[in-house]
VOROSE-710785 format. One line per field, with one value per residue (C-alpha): x, z, y; residue number from 1. Coordinates in steps of 0.05 Angstrom, whole numbers. Each point is the difference from the previous one (the first is absolute). Layout:
N
east = c(X  ...)
up = c(Z  ...)
north = c(Y  ...)
pos = c(NUM  ...)
# end
This chain:
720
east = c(0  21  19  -26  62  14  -78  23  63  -33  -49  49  51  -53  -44  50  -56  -61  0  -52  -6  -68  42  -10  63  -2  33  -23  -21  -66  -28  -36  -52  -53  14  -61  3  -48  17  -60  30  -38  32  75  -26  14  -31  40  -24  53  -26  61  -17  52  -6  40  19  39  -29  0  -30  49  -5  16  18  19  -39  33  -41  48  -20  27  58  -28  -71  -40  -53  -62  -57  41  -32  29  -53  33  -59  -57  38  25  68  58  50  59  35  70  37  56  56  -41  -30  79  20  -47  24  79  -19  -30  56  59  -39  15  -63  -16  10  -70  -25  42  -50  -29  65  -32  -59  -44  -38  -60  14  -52  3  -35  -22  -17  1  -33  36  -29  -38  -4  2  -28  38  -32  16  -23  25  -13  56  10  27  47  -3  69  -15  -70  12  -30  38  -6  37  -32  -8  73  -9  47  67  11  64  -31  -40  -56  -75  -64  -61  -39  19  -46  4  -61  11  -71  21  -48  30  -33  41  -1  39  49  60  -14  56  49  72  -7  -69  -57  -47  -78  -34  -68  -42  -52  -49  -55  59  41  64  46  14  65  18  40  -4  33  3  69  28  82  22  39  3  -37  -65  2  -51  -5  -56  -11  -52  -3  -47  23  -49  63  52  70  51  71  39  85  61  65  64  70  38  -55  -53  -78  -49  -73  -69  -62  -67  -64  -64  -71  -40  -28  -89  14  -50  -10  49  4  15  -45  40  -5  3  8  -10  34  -10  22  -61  53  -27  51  -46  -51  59  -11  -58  37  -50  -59  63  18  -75  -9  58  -37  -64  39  37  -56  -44  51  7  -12  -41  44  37  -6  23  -4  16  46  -1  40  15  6  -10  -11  -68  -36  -63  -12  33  -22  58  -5  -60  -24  -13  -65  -46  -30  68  28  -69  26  70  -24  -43  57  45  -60  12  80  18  67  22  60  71  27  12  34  30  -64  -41  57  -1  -74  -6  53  -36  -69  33  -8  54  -17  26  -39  33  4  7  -5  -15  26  -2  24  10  46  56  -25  -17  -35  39  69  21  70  -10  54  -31  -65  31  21  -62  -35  52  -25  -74  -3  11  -40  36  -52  19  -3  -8  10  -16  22  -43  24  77  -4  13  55  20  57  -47  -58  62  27  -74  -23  77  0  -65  3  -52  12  -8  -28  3  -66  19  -46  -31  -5  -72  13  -65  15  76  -15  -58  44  60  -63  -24  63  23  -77  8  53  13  65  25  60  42  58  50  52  53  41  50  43  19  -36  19  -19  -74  -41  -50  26  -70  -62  -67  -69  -26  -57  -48  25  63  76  57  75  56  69  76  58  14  65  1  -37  -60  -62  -20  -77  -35  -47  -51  -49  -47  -71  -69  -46  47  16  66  15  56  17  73  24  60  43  69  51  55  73  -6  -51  -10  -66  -43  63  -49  -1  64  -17  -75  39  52  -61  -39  73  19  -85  23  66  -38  -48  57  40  -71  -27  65  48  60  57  55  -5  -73  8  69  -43  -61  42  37  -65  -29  58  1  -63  -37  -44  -10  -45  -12  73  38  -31  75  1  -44  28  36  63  13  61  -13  77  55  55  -39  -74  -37  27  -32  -61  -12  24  -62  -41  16  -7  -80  -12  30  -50  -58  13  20  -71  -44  44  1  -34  -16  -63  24  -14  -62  65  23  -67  -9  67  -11  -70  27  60  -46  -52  58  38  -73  2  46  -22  -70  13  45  21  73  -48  1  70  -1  -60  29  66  -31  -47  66  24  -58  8  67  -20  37  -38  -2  -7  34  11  53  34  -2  -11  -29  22  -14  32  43  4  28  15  15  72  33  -37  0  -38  41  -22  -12  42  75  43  52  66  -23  53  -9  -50  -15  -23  -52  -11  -70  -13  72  10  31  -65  -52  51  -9  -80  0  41  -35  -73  -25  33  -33  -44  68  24  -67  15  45  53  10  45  -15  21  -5  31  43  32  -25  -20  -13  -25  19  -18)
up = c(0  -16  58  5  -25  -57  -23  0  -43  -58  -5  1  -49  -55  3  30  -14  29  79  41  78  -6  -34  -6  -1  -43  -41  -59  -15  22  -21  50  -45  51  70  39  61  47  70  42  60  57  47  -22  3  -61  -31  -65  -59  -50  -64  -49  -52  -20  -76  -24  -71  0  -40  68  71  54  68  59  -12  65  2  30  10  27  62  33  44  83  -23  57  -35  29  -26  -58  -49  -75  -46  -60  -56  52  51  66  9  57  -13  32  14  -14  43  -37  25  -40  -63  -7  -8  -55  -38  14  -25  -62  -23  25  -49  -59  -1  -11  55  -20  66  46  -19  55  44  80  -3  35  -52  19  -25  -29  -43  -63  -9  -71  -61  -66  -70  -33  67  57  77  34  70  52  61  60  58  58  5  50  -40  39  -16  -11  16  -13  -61  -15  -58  -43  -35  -55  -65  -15  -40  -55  10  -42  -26  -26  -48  7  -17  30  -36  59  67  48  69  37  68  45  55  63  53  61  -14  -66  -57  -37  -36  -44  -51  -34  -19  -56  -32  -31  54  1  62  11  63  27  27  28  40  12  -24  -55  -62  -34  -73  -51  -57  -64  -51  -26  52  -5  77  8  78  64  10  56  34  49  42  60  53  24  40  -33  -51  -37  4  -9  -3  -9  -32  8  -36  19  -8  45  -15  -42  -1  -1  -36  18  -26  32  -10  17  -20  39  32  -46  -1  35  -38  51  -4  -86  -20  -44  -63  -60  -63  -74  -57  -57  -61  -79  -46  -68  -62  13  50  -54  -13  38  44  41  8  21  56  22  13  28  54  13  24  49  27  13  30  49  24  74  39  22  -65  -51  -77  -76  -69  -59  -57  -58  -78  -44  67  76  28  72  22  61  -14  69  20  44  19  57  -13  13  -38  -41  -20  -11  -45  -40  -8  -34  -45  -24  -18  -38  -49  3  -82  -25  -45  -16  20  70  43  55  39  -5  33  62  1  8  47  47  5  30  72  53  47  63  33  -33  -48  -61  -63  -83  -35  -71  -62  -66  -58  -39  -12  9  -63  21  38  30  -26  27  72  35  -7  23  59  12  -17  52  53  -6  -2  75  50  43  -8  -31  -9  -79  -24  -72  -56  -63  -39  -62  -29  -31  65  30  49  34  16  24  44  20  15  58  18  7  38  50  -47  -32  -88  -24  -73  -39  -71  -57  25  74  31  14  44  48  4  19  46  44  6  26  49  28  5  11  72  38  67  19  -43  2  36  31  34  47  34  68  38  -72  -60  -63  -70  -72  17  -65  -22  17  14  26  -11  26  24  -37  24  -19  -18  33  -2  8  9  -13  39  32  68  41  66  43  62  17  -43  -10  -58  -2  -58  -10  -44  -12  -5  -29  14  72  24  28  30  11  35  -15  45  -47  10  -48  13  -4  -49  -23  -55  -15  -50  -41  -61  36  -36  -72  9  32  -70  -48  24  4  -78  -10  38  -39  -68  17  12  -64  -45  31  6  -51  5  47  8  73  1  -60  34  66  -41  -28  62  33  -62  -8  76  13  -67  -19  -72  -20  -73  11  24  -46  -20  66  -29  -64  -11  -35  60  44  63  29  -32  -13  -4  0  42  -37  -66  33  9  -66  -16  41  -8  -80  10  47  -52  -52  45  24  -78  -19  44  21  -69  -44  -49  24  10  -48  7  14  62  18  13  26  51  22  3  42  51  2  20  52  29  1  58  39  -3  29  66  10  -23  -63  -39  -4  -44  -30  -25  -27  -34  -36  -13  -33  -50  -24  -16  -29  26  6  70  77  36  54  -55  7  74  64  65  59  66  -1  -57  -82  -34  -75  -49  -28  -38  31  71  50  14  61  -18  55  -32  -47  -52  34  62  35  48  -22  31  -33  33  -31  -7  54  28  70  -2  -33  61  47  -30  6  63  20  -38  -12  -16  -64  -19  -52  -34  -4  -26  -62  -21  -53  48  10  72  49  80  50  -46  -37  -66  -7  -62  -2  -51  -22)
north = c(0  63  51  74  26  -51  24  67  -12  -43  55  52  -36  -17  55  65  61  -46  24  41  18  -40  -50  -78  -47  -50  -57  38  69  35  63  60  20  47  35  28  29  34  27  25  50  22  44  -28  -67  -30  -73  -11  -58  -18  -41  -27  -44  -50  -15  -70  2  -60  -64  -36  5  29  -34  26  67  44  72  63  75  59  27  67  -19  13  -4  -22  -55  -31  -44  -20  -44  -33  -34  -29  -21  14  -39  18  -19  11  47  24  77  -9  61  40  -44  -66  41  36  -70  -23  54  -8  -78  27  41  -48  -53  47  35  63  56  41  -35  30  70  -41  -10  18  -13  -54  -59  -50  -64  -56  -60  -4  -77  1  59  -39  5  64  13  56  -9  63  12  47  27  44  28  51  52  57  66  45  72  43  73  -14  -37  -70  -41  -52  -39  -64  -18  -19  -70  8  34  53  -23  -63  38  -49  34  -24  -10  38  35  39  36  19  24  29  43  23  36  35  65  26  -24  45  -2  -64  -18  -39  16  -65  -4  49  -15  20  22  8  23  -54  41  -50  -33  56  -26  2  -48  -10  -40  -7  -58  -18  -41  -34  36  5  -1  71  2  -40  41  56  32  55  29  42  18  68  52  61  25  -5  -68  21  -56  -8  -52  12  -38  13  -34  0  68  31  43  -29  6  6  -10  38  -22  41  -21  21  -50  -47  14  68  54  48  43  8  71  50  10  52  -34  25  -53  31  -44  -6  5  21  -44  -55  -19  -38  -54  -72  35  45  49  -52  -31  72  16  -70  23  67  -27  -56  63  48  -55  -19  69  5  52  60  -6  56  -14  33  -29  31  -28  22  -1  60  43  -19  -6  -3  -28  52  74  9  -40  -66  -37  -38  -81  10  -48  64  20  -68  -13  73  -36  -66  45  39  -66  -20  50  0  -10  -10  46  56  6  -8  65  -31  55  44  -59  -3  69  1  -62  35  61  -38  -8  57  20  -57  -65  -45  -51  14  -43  -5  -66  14  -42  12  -41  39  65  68  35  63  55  -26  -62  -7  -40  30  61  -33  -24  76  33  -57  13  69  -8  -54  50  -43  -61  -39  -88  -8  -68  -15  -45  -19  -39  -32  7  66  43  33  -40  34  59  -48  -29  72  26  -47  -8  83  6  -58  -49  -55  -28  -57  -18  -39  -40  1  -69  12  27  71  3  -56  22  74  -31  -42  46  48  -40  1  67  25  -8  45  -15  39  53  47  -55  1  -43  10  -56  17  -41  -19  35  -13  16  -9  -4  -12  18  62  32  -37  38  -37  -73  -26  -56  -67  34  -26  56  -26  44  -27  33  -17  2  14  -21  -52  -9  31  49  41  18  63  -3  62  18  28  -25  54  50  -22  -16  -69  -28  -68  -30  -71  -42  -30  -50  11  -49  -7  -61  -33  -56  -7  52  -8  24  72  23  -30  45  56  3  -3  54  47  -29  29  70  4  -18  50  54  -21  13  63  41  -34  -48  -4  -36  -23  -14  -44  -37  -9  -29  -50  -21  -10  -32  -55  -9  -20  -24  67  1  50  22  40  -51  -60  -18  -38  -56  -1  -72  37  52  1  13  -14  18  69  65  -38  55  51  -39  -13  75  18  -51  34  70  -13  -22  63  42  -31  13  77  5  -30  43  60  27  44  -48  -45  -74  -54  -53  -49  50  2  -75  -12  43  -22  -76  28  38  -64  -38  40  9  -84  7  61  -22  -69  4  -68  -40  -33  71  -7  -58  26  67  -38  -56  64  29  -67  -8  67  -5  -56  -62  -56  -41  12  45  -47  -34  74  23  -28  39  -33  40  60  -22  -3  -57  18  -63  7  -41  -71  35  32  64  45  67  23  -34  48  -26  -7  -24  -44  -57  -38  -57  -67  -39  -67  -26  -51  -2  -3  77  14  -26  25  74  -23  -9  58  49  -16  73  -21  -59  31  15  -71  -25  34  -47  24  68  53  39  48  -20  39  38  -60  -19  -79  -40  -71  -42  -75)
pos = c(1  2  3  4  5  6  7  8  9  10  11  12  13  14  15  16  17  18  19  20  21  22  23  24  25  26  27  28  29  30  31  32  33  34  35  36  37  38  39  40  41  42  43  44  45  46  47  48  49  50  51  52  53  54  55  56  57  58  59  60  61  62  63  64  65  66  67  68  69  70  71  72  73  74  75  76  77  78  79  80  81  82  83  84  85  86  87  88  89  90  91  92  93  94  95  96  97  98  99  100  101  102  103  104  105  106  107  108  109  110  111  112  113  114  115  116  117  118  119  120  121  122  123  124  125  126  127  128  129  130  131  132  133  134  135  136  137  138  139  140  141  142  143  144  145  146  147  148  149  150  151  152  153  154  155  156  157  158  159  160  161  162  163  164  165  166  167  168  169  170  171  172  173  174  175  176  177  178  179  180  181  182  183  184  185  186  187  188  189  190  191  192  193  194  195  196  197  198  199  200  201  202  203  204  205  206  207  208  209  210  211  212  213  214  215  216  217  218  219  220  221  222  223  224  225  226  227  228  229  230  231  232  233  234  235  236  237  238  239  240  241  242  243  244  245  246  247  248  249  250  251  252  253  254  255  256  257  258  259  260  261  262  263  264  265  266  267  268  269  270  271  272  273  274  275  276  277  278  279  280  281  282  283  284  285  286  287  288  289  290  291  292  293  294  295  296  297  298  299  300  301  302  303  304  305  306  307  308  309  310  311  312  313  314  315  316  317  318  319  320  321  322  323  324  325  326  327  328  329  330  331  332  333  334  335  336  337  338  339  340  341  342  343  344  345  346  347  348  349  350  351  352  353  354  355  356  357  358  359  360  361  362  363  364  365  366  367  368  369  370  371  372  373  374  375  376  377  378  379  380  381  382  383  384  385  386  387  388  389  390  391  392  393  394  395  396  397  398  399  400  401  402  403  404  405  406  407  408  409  410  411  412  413  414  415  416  417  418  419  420  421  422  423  424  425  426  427  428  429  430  431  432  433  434  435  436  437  438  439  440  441  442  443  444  445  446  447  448  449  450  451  452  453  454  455  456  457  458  459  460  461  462  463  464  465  466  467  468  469  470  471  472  473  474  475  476  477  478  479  480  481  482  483  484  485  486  487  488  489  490  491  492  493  494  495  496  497  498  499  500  501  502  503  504  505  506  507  508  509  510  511  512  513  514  515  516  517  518  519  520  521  522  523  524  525  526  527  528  529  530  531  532  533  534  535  536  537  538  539  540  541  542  543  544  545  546  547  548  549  550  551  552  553  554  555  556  557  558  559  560  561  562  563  564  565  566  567  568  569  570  571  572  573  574  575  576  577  578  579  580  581  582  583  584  585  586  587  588  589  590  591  592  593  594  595  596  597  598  599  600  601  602  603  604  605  606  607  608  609  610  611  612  613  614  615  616  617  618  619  620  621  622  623  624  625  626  627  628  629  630  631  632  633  634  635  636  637  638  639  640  641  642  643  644  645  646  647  648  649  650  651  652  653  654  655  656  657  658  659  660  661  662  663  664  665  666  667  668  669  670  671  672  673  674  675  676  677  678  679  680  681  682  683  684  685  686  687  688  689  690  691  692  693  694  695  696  697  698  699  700  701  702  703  704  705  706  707  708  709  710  711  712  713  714  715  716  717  718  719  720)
# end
C-alpha cells in the first residue's frame, strides 16, 4: 500500500501543475472543478461550508484517495462535520507542524512547490473511498469558528483551492458570506475581489458575494468588515516593514441602513441635446436617465435642468426648485419635449448651470453629460477648464460624462478631477439610462460633506487622494499615506451635515512592524502613480514626476495606459539604463497626448478614441479598490497592445511584491542588474527546507518555483 507521502509524489511527478489547497492525493490525477462557500456570522461568530468537487478524468476508478481543505492556522473549530457524496465521514485537523509536513513530502518527491502558497497553515484531512472513471465526488464541510477582531477589524480568509502559480482555472467559484451583528456594520471590503454588498433590511444585516465563471485563481479571497457606533466607521489598516516607513489604509464608511441623517443637496442636471444625440438612441437613454433622477429626488432637495445644443437652455429662470411632487411633475414634462438637434455649446451650458447656486452651505453639485467636442463658443478645453474655474465660486461637485468615443476626454478627466467630482465614460452599446441611474443613486445621498481628516501621535505623508470632499450613503472613502513613527495615535474627522459641523475622533495603533495588510503599499503606489498622472496631464511633463511614476510602476506592478510597456512580452525590465528607457517610453506617450488635446488643431476621431479607452481603463482600477483591479487594468493594457494571452504568464503579485517573467524566471521587482551575492537555493535540497523553515514569511516566494528574490537584504534564486 502506498504511504501518504509516496501518494503525494506519484501525483506530483506525473501530473506537476495538478495541486489545490482543497486538493485530493491520488495514484492518478484529479481535477477541482467548483468551490462554493458560504459563511453565515452573527456577532463574530462565524459557521463556514466548503463544497469542492473532485472531477476524475482518468479512464479508471481511483480508490482511496486522501482529501485535504486549508484551514487558517490557530483557528479555534467546533461542530465540525465532512460529508463526502451525501455521506458523513470522519475527518481529521492536521496542526501546522503535520500539514508543513505534507507539503515538505510533496516537494522532496519532486513535485511542484505551488503548494507551499499554503506553507502554515492548518488542513482537515479525510479519505475519499471511491472517485468513478469520468465521475465527480462532491466533498463538504462545516465548521463553527470564533473571529477575533484586530482594532475592530474582523477578517477572513477562504477560497484558496488552486494556487495561483499552478495556473489551474475552475469551471465555477462562489463566496457568499451573511453578516448580522448587534452593532452596526461598516467598513465592508476586500483587498482581492470585486465584492457586492447589499443591505437586508427585513433582517437587519448585511449580504456579501462574489461569483465567477472559469475563474483563474489570482489571490486567496479576503474579506474585511467592521462594527462601529459612530454614525461614521473609521478604520485603519497599517503595513510596515523593519527600517522603513509604513504605509496605511483608512476606511470610512457610514453605518450600513442609516437614513436619518442624509443631507439636502442642490442639484443641476446639465445635459447634451446637440443632433448627435439621434445616433443609437441617445436621446431616448439620456431622457430615460432624467426621469430616474428627478424621481429619486428627496424632500428638502431643490434641483433645475440645462440642456443644451446650438445655445443653453433652463427649465426654471427662476433659479432652483424644490422636489416637490408639483415641481418634479414640471421636470418630467419638460424632458418630454427635450429634442436633439444643433451644435454643442458646452461652456455656455457650465456657465449657466454654475450660475443656478446661491451663496449658502448647502451641497452643491452638476451632473453633466455630453456626447461630443464643443462646437459653439470656446472649443479649446483648456480654456473651458479656465472659463469653469472662473464661473464655481461656490465650489460646486461637477460630475461628468462622456458618452460615446467622440469626446474630449482629457477635459471630461480634468473637469471632475478640478472640481472635486468624478467621470464616467458610456460606449455606443452600453445603456446610458441605467449607467447614469446607478452612479445617481449613489451619490444622491450626502451624508458628510466638506470633510476633513486629521492624524496625531505619528507623522503622515503622501496622503492621496490629496483632497476628500463628501460621504454618500452606501458610499466607502479610503485614504492612502505613509506613516513615520509607531503607537497610539488619534484620528479627528469633521465635517457637516446640512451645513452643521460634526466632529468625530477615532483611536488608532500604528505599529512598529507589522506583516499582515501587506496589499496596503501596492493600493497606496496606485493611487500616487493616479495623482502623479493627473499632475503630468493637467500641467505638462516633468522629468521627476515621470522618473517617480516609473519607479513606482516597475516596483510594484501598476500598468496603466502610460506605463503598458510593463506587460509587453519584449520589455526589459532589468538591465543598464532600463528606468531611464522606461521613461523615455513613457514620457514619449504623454507627449502624444498633451500634443493631441493641448493644441490648436482639434484631435483626430483616432485621438478621440484612444483617449476614451485610456480613461475607461485607468477608471478600471480606481473604481474597484481591491488587489483584483490590478490584474484587471494590466491584462486591459495587454489586449490593447495587442499580445495575445494572460497576464498572469507576464507578472506575478505576491504580497507586497511583483514578480516579472525574464528570461524563464520569476524576477522580483525589487533586484537591479549587477546585484552580487546571490544565493542559489536548490529545489527540494536540504539547504532549501532549512531556509523554509527559517524564514517562512517567504514561503510565497519559494512556491514560485523558477525564482529570483530578495529576503532580508540578500537576493535568493531557486533553481532545479
Amino acid at each position: 500500500m502506498l504511504r501518504t507521502s509516496q501518494l503525494a509524489g506519484l501525483i506530483c511527478l506525473l501530473f506537476p501543475n495538478l495541486l489545490w489547497a482543497c486538493f485530493m492525493q491520488a495514484p492518478l490525477p484529479v481535477q477541482v472543478t467548483l468551490d462554493r462557500i458560504e459563511v453565515e456570522i452573527v456577532d463574530g461568530i462565524a459557521i463556514k461550508s466548503y463544497e469542492c468537487h473532485f472531477r476524475n478524468p482518468n479512464g479508471g476508478a481511483i480508490v482511496g484517495g486522501i482529501c485535504y481543505m486549508e484551514v487558517a492556522p490557530g483557528a479555534q473549530i467546533d461542530n465540525m462535520a465532512m460529508v463526502v457524496n451525501g455521506t458523513t465521514v470522519e475527518a481529521e485537523l492536521l496542526d501546522v507542524e503535520k500539514a508543513n509536513q505534507v507539503f515538505q513530502d510533496i516537494v522532496k518527491n519532486g513535485g511542484s512547490p505551488a503548494l507551499l502558497e499554503y506553507y502554515g497553515n492548518q488542513l482537515i484531512r479525510t479519505t475519499v473511498p471511491s472517485v468513478p472513471a469520468g465521475g465527480t465526488v462532491i466533498v463538504k464541510l462545516q465548521y463553527t469558528q470564533p473571529l477575533r477582531a484586530d482594532d475592530g477589524v474582523y477578517r477572513l480568509r477562504m477560497l484558496n483551492t488552486n494556487p495561483k502559480m499552478a495556473m489551474q482555472m475552475l469551471e465555477h467559484a462562489s463566496i457568499d458570506i451573511t453578516i448580522r451583528s448587534t452593532d452596526p456594520v461598516t467598513n465592508v471590503y476586500s483587498p482581492t475581489h470585486n465584492i457586492e454588498v447589499e443591505e437586508l433590511t427585513e433582517t437587519d444585516g448585511i449580504h456579501v458575494t462574489w461569483s465567477q465563471d472559469n475563474y483563474m485563481p489570482e489571490n486567496a479571497f479576503v474579506f474585511y468588515y467592521a462594527t462601529a457606533q459612530n454614525p461614521v466607521g473609521l478604520n485603519v489598516l497599517t503595513h510596515k516593514e523593519a527600517d522603513e516607513d509604513g504605509h496605511f489604509m483608512m476606511m470610512l464608511a457610514p453605518r450600513l441602513g442609516d437614513e436619518s441623517e442624509i443631507a439636502a443637496k442642490d442639484i443641476v442636471f446639465c445635459v447634451d441635446t446637440s443632433g448627435s444625440m439621434l445616433k443609437d438612441g441617445k436621446m431616448d437613454q439620456a431622457q430615460a436617465a432624467l426621469r430616474h433622477c428627478i424621481r429619486a429626488l428627496r424632500p428638502g432637495d431643490r434641483f433645475n435642468i440645462v440642456s443644451f445644443s446650438t445655445e443653453a437652455r433652463v427649465l426654471a429662470r427662476e433659479g432652483l426648485l424644490d422636489a416637490t411632487e408639483e415641481n418634479q411633475a414640471r421636470a418630467l414634462r419638460y424632458i418630454d419635449k427635450l429634442r436633439a438637434r444643433g451644435g454643442t455649446a458646452i461652456l455656455e451650458s457650465l456657465q449657466l448651470s454654475l450660475g443656478q447656486f446661491e451663496d449658502d452651505a448647502r451641497l452643491k453639485m452638476v451632473f453633466f453629460a455630453t456626447d461630443g467636442l464643443p462646437t459653439i463658443g470656446e472649443q479649446q478645453g483648456d480654456a473651458i477648464l479656465a472659463e469653469v474655474r472662473k464661473a464655481n465660486h461656490h465650489d460646486a461637485r461637477i460630475f461628468t460624462f462622456g458618452e460615446g468615443l467622440e469626446v474630449n476626454a482629457r477635459m471630461l478627466d480634468l473637469l471632475a478631477y478640478e472640481n472635486h467630482g468624478d467621470v464616467d465614460y458610456i460606449l455606443p452599446r452600453e445603456d446610458i439610462a441605467s449607467k447614469i441611474a446607478r452612479y445617481f443613486d449613489k451619490v444622491g445621498s450626502p451624508l458628510l460633506t466638506d470633510l476633513e481628516v486629521e492624524v496625531s501621535g505619528v507623522e503622515v505623508s503622501e496622503v492621496y487622494p490629496r483632497v476628500i470632499r463628501d460621504l454618500f450613503k452606501g458610499e466607502q472613502i479610503m485614504i492612502f499615506g505613509r506613516f513615520e513613527g509607531s503607537g497610539e495615535a488619534t484620528i479627528t474627522l469633521t465635517g457637516k451635515v446640512n451645513g452643521q459641523e460634526r466632529t468625530f475622533q477615532y483611536a488608532a495603533v500604528f505599529p512598529e512592524k507589522t506583516g499582515t495588510h501587506d496589499f496596503v503599499p501596492r493600493l497606496w503606489a496606485g493611487r500616487k502613480v493616479e495623482f502623479l498622472l493627473g499632475q503630468v496631464r493637467q500641467n505638462g511633463e516633468d522629468s521627476e514626476l515621470i522618473d517617480e511614476i516609473v519607479r513606482l510602476a516597475k516596483l510594484h506592478g501598476i500598468v496603466t495606459p502610460y506605463t503598458a510597456f510593463l506587460a509587453a512580452p519584449d520589455t526589459v525590465l532589468f538591465g543598464e539604463g532600463t528606468v531611464a528607457g522606461l521613461a523615455n517610453t513613457l514620457s514619449d506617450d504623454l507627449e502624444r497626448e498633451l500634443k493631441d488635446f493641448g493644441g490648436l488643431a482639434a484631435p483626430t476621431a483616432e485621438a478621440l478614441g484612444r483617449e476614451v479607452d485610456e480613461s475607461r481603463r485607468l477608471a478600471a482600477g480606481r473604481d474597484r479598490p481591491d488587489g483584483g483591479a490590478f490584474y484587471l487594468r494590466a491584462q486591459l493594457e495587454l489586449d490593447a497592445l495587442g499580445y495575445g494571452g494572460t497576464i498572469l504568464d507576464r507578472m506575478r503579485l505576491v504580497g507586497n511584491r511583483t514578480f516579472y517573467q525574464q528570461a524563464g524566471r520569476w524576477v522580483d521587482s525589487r533586484f537591479e542588474t549587477g546585484s552580487e551575492d546571490i544565493i542559489t537555493l536548490t529545489k527540494g535540497s536540504d539547504a532549501f527546507f532549512e531556509f523554509l523553515a527559517d524564514n517562512t514569511e517567504a514561503v510565497p516566494y519559494l512556491a514560485m518555483d523558477h525564482v529570483l528574490f530578495e529576503h532580508a537584504g540578500r537576493f535568493y534564486e531557486v533553481v532545479e
